[in-house]
C-alpha atoms as one frame of an Amber mdcrd trajectory, in Angstrom:
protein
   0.000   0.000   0.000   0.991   3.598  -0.518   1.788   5.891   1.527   0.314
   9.558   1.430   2.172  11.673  -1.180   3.192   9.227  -3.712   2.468   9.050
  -6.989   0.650   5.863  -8.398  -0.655   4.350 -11.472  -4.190   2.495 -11.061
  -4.720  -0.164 -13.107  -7.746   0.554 -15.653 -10.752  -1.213 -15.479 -11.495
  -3.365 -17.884 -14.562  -4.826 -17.428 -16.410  -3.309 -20.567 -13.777  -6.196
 -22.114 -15.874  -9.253 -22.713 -14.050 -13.031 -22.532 -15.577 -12.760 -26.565
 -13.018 -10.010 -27.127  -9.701 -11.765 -25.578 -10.163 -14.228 -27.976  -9.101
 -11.412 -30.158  -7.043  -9.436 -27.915  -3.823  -9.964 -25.183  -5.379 -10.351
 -21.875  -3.207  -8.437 -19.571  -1.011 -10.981 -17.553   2.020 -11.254 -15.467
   4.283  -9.303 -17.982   0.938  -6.263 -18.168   1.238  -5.850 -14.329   4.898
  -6.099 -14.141   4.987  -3.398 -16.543   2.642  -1.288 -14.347   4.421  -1.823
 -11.375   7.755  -0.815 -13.130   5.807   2.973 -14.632   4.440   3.682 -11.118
   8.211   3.157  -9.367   9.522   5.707 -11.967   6.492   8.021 -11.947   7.523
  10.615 -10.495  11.166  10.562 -12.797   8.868  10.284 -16.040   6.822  13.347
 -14.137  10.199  14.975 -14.058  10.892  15.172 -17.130   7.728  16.525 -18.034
   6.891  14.458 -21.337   4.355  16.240 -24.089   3.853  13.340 -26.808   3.998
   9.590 -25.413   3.257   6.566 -27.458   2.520   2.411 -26.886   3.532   0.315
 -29.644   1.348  -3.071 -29.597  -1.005  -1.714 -27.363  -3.718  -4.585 -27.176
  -6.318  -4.100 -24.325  -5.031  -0.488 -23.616  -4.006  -1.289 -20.195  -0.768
   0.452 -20.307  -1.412   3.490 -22.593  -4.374   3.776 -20.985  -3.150   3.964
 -17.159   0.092   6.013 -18.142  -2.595   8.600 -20.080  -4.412   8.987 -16.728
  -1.256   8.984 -14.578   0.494  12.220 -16.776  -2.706  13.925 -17.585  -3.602
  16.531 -20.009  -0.180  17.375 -20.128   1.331  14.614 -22.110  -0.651  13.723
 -25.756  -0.823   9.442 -25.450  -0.730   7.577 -28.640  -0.865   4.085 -29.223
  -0.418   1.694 -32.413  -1.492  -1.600 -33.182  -1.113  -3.907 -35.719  -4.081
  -5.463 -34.745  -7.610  -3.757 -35.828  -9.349  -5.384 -32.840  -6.872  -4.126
 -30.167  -6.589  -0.516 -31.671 -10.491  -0.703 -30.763  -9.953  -2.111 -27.649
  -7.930   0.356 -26.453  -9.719   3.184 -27.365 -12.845   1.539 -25.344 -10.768
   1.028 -22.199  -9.001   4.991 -22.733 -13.300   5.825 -22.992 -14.023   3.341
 -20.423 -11.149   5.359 -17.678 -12.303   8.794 -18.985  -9.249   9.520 -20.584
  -7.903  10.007 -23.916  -5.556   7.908 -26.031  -4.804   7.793 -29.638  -4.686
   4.850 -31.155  -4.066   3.999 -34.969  -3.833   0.772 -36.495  -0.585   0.099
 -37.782   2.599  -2.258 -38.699   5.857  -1.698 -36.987   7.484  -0.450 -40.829
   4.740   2.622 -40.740   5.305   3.690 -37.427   8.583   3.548 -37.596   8.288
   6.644 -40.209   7.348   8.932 -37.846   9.699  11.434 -36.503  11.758  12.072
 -33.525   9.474  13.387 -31.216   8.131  10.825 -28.399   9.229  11.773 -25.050
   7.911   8.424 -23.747   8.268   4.943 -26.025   6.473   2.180 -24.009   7.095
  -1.464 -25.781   5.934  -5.128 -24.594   6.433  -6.816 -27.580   6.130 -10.506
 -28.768   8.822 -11.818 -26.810   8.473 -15.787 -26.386  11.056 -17.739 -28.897
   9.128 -19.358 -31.346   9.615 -20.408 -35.365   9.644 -17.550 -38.132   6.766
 -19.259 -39.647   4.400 -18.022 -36.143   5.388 -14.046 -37.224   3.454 -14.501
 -40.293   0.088 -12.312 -41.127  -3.372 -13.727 -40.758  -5.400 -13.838 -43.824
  -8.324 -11.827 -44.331 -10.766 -12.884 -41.379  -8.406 -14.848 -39.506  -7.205
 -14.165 -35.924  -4.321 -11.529 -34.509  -3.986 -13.010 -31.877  -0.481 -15.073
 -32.367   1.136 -11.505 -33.106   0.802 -10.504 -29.750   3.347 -13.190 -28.518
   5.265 -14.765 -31.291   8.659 -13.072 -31.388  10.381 -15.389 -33.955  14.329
 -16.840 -33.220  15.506 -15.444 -29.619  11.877 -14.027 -29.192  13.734 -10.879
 -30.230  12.246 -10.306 -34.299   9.997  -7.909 -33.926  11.791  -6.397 -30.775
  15.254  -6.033 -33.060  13.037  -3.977 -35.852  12.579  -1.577 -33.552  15.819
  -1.182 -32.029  17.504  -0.241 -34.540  15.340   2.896 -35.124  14.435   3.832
 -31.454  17.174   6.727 -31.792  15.161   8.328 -34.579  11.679   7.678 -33.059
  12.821   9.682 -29.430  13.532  13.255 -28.699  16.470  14.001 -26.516  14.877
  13.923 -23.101  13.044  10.896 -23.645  12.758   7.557 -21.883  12.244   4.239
 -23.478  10.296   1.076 -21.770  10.807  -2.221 -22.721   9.469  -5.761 -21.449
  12.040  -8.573 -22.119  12.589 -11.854 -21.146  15.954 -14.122 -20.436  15.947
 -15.718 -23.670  15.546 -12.278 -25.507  19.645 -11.582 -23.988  18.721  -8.201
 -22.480  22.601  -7.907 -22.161  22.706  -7.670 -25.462  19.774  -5.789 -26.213
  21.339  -2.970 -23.892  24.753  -3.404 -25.906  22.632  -2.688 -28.787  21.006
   0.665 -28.212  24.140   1.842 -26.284  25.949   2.216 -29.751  22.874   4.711
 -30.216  24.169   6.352 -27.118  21.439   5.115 -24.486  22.237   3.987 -21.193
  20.275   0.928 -20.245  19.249  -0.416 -16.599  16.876  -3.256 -15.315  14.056
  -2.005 -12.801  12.044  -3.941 -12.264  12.097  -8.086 -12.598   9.916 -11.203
 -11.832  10.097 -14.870 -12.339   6.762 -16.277 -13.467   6.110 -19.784 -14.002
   8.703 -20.804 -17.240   9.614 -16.928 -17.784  11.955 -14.507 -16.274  10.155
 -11.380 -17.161  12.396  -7.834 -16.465  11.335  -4.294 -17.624  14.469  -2.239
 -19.289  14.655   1.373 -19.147  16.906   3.592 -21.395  17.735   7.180 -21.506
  20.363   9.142 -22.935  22.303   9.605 -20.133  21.053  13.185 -18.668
């Protein structure tokens, strides 16, 4: 429990979410409240920094966006992207559902990574678990999205490693980067990776559930 005078993130409620649409949608889990737990211990540094323009990639319920739009406020524009068309709606129910306002746009990791250098926040938990390249491919028309939201390909790191390698474009100088990873997805080397793009990396947060040792990364440029 709290204690009077610090800062939390609630988690949203989701109960406008029926079983129906999880069929369709991640159901926040283990690695969803991890990821909460690990925003609301840096709150008040992500408050510090005073953030304008923040964005989820892979944002499926809306439970992160939607809780880190409500934490920050007016203040801070949240955006969210999804590959997935039934998650993008998703989380705009649950942002409706919290009275609060996220953006979200359905779209693949190659669009979004277009955009320009201005997120002060980048908030990832991408499809992490080690599986064949065959599981990354696209449904066809009518078929489920569901498999995207987990299958991250050889080292669970496929989609993750896309990203990486633009995260330096994507972020404005101040900004701080959130990432979910597991042991198989060598975070070591993950941090090795964006280092050579001049971010310092650090583990805050970790937790060993069932098979998976899940850890949130954070990254910064060093201010």
């Amino acid at each position: 429990m709290k204690s009077r005078g610090e800062e939390v993130i609630e988690t949203p409620d989701l109960s406008h979410l029926s079983v129906t649409d999880f069929d369709h949608v991640y159901e926040p889990r283990e690695d969803s409240f991890l990821f909460l737990d690990a925003l609301e211990k840096d709150l008040s540094l992500i408050h510090s920094l005073q953030p304008r323009l923040g964005l989820e990639v892979g944002s499926g319920s809306g439970v992160i966006s939607t809780a880190v739009a409500r934490a920050l406020g007016s203040t801070c524009y949240m955006m969210a992207t999804d590959i997935n068309p039934f998650a993008c709606k998703a989380t705009q129910q649950t942002a409706l559902k919290n009275k609060t306002n996220v953006a979200c746009m359905q779209m693949d990791l190659d669009t979004m990574m277009r955009m320009d250098n201005s997120f002060d926040l980048l908030l990832f938990n991408p499809p992490y678990c080690v599986t064949s390249k065959d599981e990354l491919s696209q449904p066809e028309e009518g078929g489920s999205f569901l498999h995207l939201a987990w299958a991250g390909g050889i080292q669970g790191r496929e989609v993750t490693d896309r990203l990486l390698h633009h995260v330096g474009k994507l972020l404005s100088p101040k900004a701080l980067f959130y990432l979910v990873v597991i042991k198989e997805n060598d975070p070591e080397e993950i941090m090795n990776v964006l280092s050579h793009q001049g971010f310092q990396g650090h583990t805050i947060a970790s937790r060993k559930v069932k098979n998976e040792c899940l850890s949130i990364l954070r990254f910064c440029r060093g201010f």
